[in-house]
Each structure stands twice: as structure tokens, then as C-alpha cells.
C-alpha positions in Angstrom: 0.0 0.0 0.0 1.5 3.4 -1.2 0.3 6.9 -0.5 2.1 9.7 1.5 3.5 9.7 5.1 0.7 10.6 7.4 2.0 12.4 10.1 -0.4 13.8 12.5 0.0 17.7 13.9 -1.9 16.9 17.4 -1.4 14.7 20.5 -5.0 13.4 19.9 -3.8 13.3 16.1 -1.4 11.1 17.5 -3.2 8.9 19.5 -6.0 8.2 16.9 -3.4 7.1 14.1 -1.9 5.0 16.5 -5.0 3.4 17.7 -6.2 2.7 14.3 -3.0 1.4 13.1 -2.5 -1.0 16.5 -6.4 -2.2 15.3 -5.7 -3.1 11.8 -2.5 -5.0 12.9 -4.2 -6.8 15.9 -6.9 -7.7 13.4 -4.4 -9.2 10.8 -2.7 -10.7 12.8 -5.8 -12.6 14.9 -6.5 -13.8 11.0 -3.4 -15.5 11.0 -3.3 -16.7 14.2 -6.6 -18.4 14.1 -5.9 -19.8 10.6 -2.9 -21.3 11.8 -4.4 -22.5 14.6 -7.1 -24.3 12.8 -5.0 -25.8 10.1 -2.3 -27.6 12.8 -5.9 -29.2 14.7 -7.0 -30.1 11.3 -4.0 -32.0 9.9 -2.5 -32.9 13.2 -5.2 -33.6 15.5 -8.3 -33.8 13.2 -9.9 -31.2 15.2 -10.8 -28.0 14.7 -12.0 -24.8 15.8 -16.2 -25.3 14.8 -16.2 -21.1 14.9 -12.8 -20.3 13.3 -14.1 -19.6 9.5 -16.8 -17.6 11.2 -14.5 -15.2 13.1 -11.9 -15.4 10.4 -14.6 -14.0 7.8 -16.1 -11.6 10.6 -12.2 -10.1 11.4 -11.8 -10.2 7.4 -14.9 -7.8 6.9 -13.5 -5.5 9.4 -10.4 -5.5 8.7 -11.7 -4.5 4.6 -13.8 -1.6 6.2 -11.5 -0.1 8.4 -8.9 -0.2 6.2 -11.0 1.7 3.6 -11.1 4.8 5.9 -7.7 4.6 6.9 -6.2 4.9 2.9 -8.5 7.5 2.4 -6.7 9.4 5.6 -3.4 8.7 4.3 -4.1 8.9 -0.1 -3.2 5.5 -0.6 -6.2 4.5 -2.8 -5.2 4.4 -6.1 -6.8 7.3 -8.9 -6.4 8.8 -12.1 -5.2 12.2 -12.3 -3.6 11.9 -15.7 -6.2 14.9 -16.7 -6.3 17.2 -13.8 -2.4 16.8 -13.3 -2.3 18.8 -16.9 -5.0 21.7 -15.8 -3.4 24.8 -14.6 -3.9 25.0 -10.0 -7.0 26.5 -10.1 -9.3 24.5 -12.2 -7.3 21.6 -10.6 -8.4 22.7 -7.2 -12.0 23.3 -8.0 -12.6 19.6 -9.6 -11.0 18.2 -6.0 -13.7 20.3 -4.1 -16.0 18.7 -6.5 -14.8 15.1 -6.2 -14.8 15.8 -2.1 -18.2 17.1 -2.5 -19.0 13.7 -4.2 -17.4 11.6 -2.2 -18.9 13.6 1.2 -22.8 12.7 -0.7 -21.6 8.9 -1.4 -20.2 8.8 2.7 -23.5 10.1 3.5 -25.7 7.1 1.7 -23.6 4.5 2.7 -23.9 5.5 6.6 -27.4 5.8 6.1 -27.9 2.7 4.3 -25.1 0.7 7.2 -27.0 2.6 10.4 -30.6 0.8 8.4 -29.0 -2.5 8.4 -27.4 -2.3 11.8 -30.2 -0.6 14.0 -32.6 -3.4 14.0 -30.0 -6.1 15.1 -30.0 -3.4 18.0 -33.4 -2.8 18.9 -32.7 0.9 17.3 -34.7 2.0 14.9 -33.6 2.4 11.3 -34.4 6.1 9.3 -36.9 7.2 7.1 -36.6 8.7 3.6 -35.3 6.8 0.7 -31.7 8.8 0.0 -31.3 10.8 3.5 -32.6 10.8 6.9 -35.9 12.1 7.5 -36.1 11.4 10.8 -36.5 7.8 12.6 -39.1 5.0 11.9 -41.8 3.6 14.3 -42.3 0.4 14.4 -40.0 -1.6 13.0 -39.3 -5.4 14.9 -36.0 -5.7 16.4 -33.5 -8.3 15.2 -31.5 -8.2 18.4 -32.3 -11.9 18.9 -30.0 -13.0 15.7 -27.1 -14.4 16.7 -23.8 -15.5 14.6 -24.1 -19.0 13.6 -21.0 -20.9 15.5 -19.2 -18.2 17.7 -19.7 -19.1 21.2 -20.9 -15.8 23.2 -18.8 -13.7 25.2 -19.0 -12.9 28.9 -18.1 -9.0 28.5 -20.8 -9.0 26.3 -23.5 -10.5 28.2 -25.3 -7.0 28.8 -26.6 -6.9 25.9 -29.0 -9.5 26.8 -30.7 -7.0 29.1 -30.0 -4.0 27.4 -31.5 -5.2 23.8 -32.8 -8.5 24.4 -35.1 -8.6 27.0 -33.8 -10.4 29.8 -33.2 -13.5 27.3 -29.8 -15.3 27.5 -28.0 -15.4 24.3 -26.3 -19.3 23.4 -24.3 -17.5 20.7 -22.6 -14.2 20.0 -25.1 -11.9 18.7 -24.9 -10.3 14.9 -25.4 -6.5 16.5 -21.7 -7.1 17.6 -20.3 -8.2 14.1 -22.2 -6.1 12.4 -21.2 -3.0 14.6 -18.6 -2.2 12.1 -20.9 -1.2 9.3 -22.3 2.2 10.7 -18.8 2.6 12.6 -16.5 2.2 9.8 -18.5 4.2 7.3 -19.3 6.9 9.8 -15.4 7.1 9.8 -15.1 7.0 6.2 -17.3 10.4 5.9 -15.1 11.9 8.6 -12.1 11.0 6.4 -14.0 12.6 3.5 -14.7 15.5 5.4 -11.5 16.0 6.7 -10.0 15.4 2.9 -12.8 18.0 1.9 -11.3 20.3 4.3 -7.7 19.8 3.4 -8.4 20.2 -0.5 -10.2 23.9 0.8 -7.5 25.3 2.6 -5.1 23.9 0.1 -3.2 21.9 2.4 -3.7 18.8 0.3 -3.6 18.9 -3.5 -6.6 15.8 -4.1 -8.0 13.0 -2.6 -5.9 10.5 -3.9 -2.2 11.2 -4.5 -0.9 7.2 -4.6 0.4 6.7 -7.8 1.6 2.6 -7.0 1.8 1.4 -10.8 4.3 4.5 -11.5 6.3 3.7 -8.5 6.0 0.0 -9.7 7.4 0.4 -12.8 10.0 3.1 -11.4 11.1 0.4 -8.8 11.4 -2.0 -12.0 13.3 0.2 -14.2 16.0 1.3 -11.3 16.8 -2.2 -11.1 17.4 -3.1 -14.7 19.9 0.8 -14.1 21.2 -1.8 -11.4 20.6 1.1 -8.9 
């Protein structure tokens, strides 16, 4: 993954980055371990781990959405700026505030459409209006009951059964947990947009995307054959 050095200006700056980067590497690596784990049962022991696919796919699908966020923080999602690299800095500058403008209205569907999904699985309700919140539903029967299919359920969790599922004892983690990362990831992902918005405005950042991985591919590749 290529994009420029993110280097943030505030202690909380600081902290953030950190935390986000400690997540996506704890998640990774959890992947791994419990891949690993399940393969040695499997061919050593013919055993396994009934809920490890389920948690790997789970940690996969967060891992994806977070990560999303994060290269939009630090410009390493690749673009095409073939055509605005070759318009003078103005014009250049208005078709970023566009694109951020864009991208802000595309954040702002996909947390409405994720918070619709999520809020049932916890006995929230989901919005009205068929593009943007109008306001909350009445109405609408809870999914809190849903649990995952094979991943056993977790004592620091076990509030949840009176706080969304009346009294009743879950036998399995429940999906609002999982599923958690859908308005929390692409809430983060308009705050990145936002923050790219805001960047682009006070001319601090040039675009949205700056990586350019295929040219620094192909540079790599032809500073070897230079034997540099």
C-alpha cells in the first residue's frame, strides 16, 4: 500500500493514528493466528475450531472496512489524475472540491444505508426517507435476537441480553456485535471525507488520492534493470 506519510499535527492526532493502526494489525494478525491454529488441529489432531471460519470471515470484513477509511486518511487509494495533473492549479483545485463534494454525498448514503441495516440487530430503529434521513421510523421489529451461527458468546458482552434482548440469554454471539462495524467504519469513512474536503479547501492537500503505486512500480522495475 502506497500513499504519502501521514503524520499527525496533534497529540490526539497522534493517538488516533496510532489506535487505528494498532487495530488493523491486531486484526491481521488474529486472521493469522486463528488460521494457523485451525490448520495444525486439522491435519495434526483432526480437530478444529467449529467457529474459526466464522470469526476469520467476521475479522476479514472488518479489517476490509477499516482499512478503507484509513487509505483515504493517508491517499493510498489508487486514482487517475492523468487529466487534472495537466490543468493549470485552479481549475485543478475546483474539480478536487467537486470530487470531495462527491465523495462527502456517497459517505453520507452508505452511513445511512449501514446505520438501516445495523439498528434493527440493536433494537434501534432504522431512518426514514429513501436517499437521506428524514427522521427515525416507528415500528419496525428488532433483530436483536439474531445471533452468529457458530461463535460461542462472550461474557463481556453478556449486557446486551438485558439491554437489547429482554432479559433472554444469548447461546451465541449476537450479529449487532459483528455487524457494529458497518455504521462505525462508514461513519469514519465520511469523517475522512470531510477531513479530505477540508484539506483540498485550505489547500493543504492537492486531491483526494495522491498514490500513484503502478508509476512507483514500474519506477522500482526500471531502477533495477539501471542496477541502482
Amino acid at each position: 500500500m502506497s500513499g504519502q506519510k501521514f503524520h499527525p499535527r496533534t497529540p490526539l492526532g497522534r493517538a488516533i493514528n496510532n489506535l487505528e493502526e494498532t487495530l488493523i494489525a491486531l486484526i491481521l494478525g488474529l486472521m493469522t493466528l486463528v488460521t494457523f491454529i485451525n490448520v495444525v488441529l486439522r491435519y495434526g489432531f483432526n480437530s478444529s475450531f467449529i467457529w474459526g471460519l466464522e470469526v476469520t470471515l467476521i475479522l476479514f470484513s472488518w479489517l476490509v472496512i477499516l482499512g478503507v477509511s484509513y487509505c483515504v486518511k493517508v491517499t493510498a487509494h489508487l486514482g487517475v489524475d492523468a487529466v487534472t495533473n495537466a490543468l493549470p492549479a485552479g481549475p485543478r483545485r475546483v474539480l478536487a472540491l467537486i470530487a470531495a463534494a462527491v465523495c462527502i454525498l456517497y459517505g453520507i448514503l452508505l452511513f445511512k444505508g449501514a446505520w438501516d441495516y445495523w439498528a434493527p440487530f440493536a433494537a434501534l430503529q432504522p431512518t426514514e426517507g429513501r436517499w437521506f434521513p428524514l427522521g427515525f421510523t416507528e415500528g419496525v421489529r428488532d433483530r436483536a435476537f439474531y445471533t452468529t451461527d457458530q461463535v460461542p458468546m462472550l461474557g463481556i458482552f453478556r449486557w446486551l441480553e438485558e439491554a437489547i434482548n429482554y432479559g433472554e440469554a444469548y447461546d451465541k454471539l449476537p450479529r449487532v456485535i459483528p455487524y457494529f462495524i458497518l455504521p462505525f467504519g462508514t461513519g469514519l469513512l465520511l469523517i475522512r471525507f470531510i477531513q479530505a474536503g477540508i484539506g483540498v479547501l485550505r489547500g493543504t492537500r492537492s486531491s483526494l488520492i495522491v498514490s500513484h503505486e503502478a508509476e512507483d512500480a514500474v519506477e522500482d522495475v526500471a531502477a533495477m534493470n539501471r542496477g541502482d
